[in-house]
C-alpha positions in Angstrom: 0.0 0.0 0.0 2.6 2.3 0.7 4.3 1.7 -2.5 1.3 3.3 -4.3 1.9 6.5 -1.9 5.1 6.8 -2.5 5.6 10.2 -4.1 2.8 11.3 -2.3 4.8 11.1 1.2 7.8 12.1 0.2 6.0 15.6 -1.2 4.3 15.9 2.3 7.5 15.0 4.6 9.0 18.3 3.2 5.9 20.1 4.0 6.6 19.1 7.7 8.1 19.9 10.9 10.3 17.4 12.8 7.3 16.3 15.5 5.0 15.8 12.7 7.7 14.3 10.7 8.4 11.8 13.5 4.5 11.0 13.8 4.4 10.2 10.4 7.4 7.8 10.0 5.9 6.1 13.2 2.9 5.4 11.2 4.3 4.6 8.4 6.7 2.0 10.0 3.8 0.6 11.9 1.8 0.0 8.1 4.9 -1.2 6.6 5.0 -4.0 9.7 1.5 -5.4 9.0 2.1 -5.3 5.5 4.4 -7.8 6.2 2.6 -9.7 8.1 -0.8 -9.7 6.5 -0.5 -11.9 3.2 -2.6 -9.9 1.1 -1.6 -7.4 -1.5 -3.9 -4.1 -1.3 -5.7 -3.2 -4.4 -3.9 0.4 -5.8 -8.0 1.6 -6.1 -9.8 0.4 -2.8 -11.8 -2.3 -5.2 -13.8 -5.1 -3.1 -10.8 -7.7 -2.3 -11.0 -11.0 -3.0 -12.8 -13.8 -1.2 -10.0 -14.6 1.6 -9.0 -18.6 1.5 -8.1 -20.8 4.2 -5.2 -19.2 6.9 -2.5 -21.1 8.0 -2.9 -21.2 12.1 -2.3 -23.4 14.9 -2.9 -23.1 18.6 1.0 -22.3 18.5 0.3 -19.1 16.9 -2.3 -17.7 19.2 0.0 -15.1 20.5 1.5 -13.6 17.5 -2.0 -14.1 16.0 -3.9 -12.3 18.6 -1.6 -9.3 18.2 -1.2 -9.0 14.6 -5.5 -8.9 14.7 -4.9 -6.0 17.4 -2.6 -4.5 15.3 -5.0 -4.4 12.5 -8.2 -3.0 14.3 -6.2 -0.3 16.3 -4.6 1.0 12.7 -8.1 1.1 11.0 -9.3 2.6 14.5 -6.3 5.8 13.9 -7.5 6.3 10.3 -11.1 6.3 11.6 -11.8 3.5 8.8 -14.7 1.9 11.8 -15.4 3.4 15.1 -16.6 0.0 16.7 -14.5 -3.1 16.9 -14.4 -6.4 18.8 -11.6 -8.8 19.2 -12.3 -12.5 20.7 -9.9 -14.7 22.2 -11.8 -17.2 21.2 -15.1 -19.1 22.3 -15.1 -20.4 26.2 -16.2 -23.9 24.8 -13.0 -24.4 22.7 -10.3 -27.1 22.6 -7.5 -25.2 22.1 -4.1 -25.5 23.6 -1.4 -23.2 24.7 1.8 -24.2 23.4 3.6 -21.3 23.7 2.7 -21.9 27.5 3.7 -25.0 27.5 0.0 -26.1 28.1 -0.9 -29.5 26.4 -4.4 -29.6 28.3 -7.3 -27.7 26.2 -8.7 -24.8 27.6 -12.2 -26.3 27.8 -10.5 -29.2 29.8 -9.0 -27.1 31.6 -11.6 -25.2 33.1 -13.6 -28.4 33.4 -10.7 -30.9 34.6 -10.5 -34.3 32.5 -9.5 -35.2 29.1 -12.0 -35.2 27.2 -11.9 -33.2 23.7 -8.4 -33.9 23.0 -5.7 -33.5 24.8 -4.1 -35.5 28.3 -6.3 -35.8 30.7 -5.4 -33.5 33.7 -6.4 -35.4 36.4 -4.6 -38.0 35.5 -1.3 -36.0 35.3 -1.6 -34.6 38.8 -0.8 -31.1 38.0 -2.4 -28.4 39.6 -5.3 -27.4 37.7 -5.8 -24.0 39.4 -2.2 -23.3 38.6 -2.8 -24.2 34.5 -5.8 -21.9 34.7 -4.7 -19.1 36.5 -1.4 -19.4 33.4 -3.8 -19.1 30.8 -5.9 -16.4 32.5 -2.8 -14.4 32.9 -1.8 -14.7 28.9 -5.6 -13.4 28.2 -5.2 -10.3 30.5 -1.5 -9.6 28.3 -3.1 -9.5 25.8 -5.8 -7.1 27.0 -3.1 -4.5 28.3 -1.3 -5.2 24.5 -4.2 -4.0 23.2 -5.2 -1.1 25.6 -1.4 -0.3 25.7 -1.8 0.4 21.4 -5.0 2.2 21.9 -3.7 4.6 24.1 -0.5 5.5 21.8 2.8 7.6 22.9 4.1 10.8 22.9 3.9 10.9 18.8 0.7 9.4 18.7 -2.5 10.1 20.1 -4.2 8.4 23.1 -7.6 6.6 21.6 -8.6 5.6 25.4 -9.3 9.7 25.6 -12.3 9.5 23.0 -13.4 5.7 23.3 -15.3 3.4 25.7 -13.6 -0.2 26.4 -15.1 -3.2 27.4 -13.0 -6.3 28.4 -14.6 -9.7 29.4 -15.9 -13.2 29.2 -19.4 -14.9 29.3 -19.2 -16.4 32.3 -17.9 -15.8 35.7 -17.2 -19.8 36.3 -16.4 -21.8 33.2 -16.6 -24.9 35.3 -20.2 -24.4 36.7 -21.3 -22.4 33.8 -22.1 -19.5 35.7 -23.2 -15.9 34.4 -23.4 -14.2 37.5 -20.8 -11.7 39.0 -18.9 -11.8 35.5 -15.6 -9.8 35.8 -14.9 -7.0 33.3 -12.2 -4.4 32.4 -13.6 -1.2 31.4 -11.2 1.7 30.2 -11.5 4.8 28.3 -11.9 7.9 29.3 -14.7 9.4 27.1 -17.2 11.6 29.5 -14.2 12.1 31.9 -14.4 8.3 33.3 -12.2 8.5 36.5 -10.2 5.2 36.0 -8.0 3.2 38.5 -11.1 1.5 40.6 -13.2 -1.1 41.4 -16.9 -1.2 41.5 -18.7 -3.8 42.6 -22.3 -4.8 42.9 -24.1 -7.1 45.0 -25.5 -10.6 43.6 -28.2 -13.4 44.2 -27.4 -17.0 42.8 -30.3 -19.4 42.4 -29.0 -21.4 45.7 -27.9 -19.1 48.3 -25.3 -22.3 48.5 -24.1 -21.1 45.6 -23.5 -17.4 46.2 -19.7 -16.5 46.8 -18.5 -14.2 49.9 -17.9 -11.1 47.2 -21.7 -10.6 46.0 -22.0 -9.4 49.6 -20.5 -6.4 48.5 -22.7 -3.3 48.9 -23.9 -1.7 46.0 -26.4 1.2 44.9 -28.6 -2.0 42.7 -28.4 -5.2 43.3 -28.1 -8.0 40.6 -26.8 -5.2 37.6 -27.4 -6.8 34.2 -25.0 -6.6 31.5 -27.4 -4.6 29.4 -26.6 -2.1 32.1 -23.0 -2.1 31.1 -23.6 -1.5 27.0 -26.1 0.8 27.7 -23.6 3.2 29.5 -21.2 2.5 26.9 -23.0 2.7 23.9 -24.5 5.8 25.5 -21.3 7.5 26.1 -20.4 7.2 22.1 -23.6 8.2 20.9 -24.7 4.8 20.0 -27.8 4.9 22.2 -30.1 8.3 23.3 -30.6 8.7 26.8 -34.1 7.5 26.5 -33.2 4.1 24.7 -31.3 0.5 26.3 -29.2 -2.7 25.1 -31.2 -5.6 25.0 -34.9 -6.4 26.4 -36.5 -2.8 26.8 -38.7 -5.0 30.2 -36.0 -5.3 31.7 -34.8 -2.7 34.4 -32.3 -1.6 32.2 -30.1 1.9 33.4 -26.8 3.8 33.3 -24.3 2.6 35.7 -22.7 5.5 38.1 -19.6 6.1 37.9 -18.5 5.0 34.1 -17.9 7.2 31.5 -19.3 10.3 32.9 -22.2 9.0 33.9 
């Protein structure tokens, strides 16, 4: 792509100062870097590409993957190609492994215990499953501070967290028991004038009170928040929603959640 430009940036470099200079060749050497990596040759007049065929993966590549698909969204994020973009990890019911890790158990066996799916069986091996877990669960927040860490940018580039709305999570709380209460989530971004660097937490009711963890005792303004409460505040912030409208099932006692982007 930046072949077909060629003349074009070498008039505007001399039309620069040095800060703007430097911002541009940071740009440019972060295009040139996924063109390499992306095996695909641009078309020189933005014509419909072709069909894309099979690509060449394997759990070993998960990492590089994940961050070249970062990469990608936070590039057509800076030239304001889409304003909304979601990156998955993956499904939770998948049977992938973690080589890079050095994980041979699948991550749905993991959660689960047992071997069933592919891979050796983990109870049979009589390593720690907590331990395997927690490895993985640590690889998947990296990744979410790779990708928050290129959103936000450097001295030479500007910091996307100012104007956007993040969300960060899973669909369950407990992969083991299937459970969607309590689920975790990373928000960031600062649009609204979010005050970051906190933890909010809202009381919860399981079906069992068996069942209910110590934490859901925490004291909260509403009890049992629904995720629709979390995209409406979001998509509210970005002008995705009015102030009259919700995500999801309009019954529902849907709201804003205080306290997140400037709400």
């Amino acid at each position: 792509m930046l072949d077909f430009v060629a003349d074009d940036i070498g008039r505007l470099q001399g039309q620069l100062g040095a800060a703007d200079r430097m911002r541009l060749d940071e740009h440019l050497t972060t295009i040139r870097a996924l063109e390499q990596q992306v095996d695909f040759v641009p078309s020189a007049d933005c014509a419909l590409p072709p069909e894309p065929g099979a690509v060449a993966y394997t759990d070993a590549d998960c990492d590089a993957y994940a961050k070249l698909m970062i990469d990608l969204v936070v590039m057509a994020l800076r030239c304001d190609l889409t304003r909304v973009a979601l990156v998955s990890l993956g499904p939770s019911q998948n049977y992938r492994t973690f080589p890079h890790l050095d994980i041979p158990y699948t991550y749905h066996n993991v959660c689960h215990s047992g071997g069933g799916g592919g891979g050796p069986d983990i109870d049979e091996t009589g390593e720690d499953r907590d331990t395997i877990y927690r490895k993985i669960a640590t690889w998947h927040m990296e990744i979410m501070a790779y990708f928050l860490d290129a959103l936000r940018g450097n001295d030479e580039i500007g910091n996307l967290l100012a104007s956007s709305a993040f969300i960060g999570s899973s669909e369950f709380s407990s992969g083991n028991g299937h459970l969607e209460e309590f689920v975790p989530v990373v928000v960031a971004g600062q649009v609204g004038g979010m005050e970051t660097g906190r933890v909010l937490a809202f009381p919860c009711t399981f079906d069992e009170d068996w069942q209910t963890p110590p934490w859901c005792a925490q004291p909260g303004a509403k009890s049992d928040v629904c995720i629709n409460d979390l995209w409406t505040t979001a998509l509210r912030a970005v002008g995705g929603l009015a102030d009259d409208e919700v995500f999801g099932d309009p019954t529902l006692d849907t709201s804003s959640i205080d306290g997140l982007w400037g709400t």
